[in-house]
C-alpha positions as CSV (number, residue, x, y, z in Angstrom):
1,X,-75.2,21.2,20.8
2,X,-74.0,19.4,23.7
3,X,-71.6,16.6,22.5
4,X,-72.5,14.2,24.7
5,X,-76.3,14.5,23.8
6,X,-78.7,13.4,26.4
7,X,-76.1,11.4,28.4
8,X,-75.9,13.0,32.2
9,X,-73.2,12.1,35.0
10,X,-73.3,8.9,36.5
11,X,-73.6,10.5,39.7
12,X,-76.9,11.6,39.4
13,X,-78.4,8.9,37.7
14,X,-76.8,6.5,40.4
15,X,-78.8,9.2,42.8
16,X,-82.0,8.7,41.0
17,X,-82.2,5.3,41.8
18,X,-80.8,5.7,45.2
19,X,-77.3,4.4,45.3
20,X,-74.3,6.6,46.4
21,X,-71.7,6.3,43.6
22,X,-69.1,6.9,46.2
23,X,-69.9,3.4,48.5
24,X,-70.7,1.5,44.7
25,X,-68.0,-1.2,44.8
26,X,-68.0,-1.1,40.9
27,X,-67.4,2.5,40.7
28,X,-64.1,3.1,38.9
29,X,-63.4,-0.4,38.1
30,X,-62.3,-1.1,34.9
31,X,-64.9,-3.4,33.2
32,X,-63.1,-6.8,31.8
33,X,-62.8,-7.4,28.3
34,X,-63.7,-9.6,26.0
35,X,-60.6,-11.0,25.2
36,X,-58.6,-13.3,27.6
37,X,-55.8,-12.0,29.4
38,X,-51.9,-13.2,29.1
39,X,-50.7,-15.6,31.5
40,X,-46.8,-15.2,30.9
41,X,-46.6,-13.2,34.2
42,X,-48.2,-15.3,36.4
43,X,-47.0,-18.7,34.9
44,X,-44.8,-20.5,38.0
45,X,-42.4,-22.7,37.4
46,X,-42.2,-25.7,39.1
47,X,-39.7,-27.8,37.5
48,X,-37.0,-29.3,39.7
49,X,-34.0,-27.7,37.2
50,X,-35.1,-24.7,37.8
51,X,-35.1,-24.8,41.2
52,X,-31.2,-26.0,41.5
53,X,-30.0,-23.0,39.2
54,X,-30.7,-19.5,41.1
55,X,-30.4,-17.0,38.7
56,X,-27.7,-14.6,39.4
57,X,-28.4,-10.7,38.4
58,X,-25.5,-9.8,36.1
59,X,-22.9,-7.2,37.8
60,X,-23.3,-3.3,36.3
61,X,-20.3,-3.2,33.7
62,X,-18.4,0.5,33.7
63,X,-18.0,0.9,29.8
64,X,-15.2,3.6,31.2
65,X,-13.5,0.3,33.6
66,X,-11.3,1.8,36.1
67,X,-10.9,5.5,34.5
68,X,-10.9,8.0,36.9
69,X,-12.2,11.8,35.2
70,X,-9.1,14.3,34.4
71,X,-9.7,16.0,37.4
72,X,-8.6,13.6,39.8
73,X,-5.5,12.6,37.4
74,X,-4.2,15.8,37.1
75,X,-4.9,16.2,41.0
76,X,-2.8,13.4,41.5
77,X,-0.2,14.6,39.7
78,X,0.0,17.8,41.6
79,X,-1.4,19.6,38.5
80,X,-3.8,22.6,38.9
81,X,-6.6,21.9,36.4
82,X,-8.2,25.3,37.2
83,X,-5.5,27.2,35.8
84,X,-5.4,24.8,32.7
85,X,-8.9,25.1,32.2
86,X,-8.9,28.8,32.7
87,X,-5.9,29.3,30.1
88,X,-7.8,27.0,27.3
89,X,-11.3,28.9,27.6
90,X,-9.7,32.4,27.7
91,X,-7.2,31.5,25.3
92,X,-7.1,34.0,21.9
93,X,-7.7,32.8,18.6
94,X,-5.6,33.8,15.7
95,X,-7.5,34.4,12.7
96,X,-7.2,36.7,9.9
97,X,-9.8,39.6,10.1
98,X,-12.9,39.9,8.4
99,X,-14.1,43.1,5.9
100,X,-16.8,43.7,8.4
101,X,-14.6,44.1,11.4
């Protein structure tokens, strides 16, 4: 019934033949595959061209440019935005009543 079937921890089998899994230099590595690994990231470059152009990280662009948010415009303008937010979200809605109402 047990899944695993006659398989035990690693622990104790590393115990059995006297090792201590905890100083076992392998324990926990991951175990290298067959295939080879890429070499993209670790290719250097040593060509002279490369070495004249430094490449420069590209500035953050704003896709709002200079905008500043309504609040500090209407701020600016000695306008209280408060009281004109206040007024929209509390303002009633004419509509023509409903049979359930």
């Amino acid at each position: 019934s047990n899944p695993f079937g006659s398989a035990r921890p690693r622990e104790e089998v590393l115990a059995e033949r006297g090792r201590d899994w905890r100083m076992d230099a392998d324990y926990g590595l991951k175990v290298r595959d067959s295939r080879p690994s890429s070499n993209h990231a670790s290719r250097i470059v040593t060509s002279s061209v490369s070495a004249e152009v430094a490449v420069k990280p590209r500035p953050k662009i704003n896709p709002f440019g200079d905008a500043k948010p309504r609040e500090v415009l209407l701020q600016e303008k000695g306008v209280d935005w408060r009281k004109i937010d206040f007024e929209l979200e509390h303002r009633a809605v004419d509509r023509p009543e409903t049979e359930e109402e």
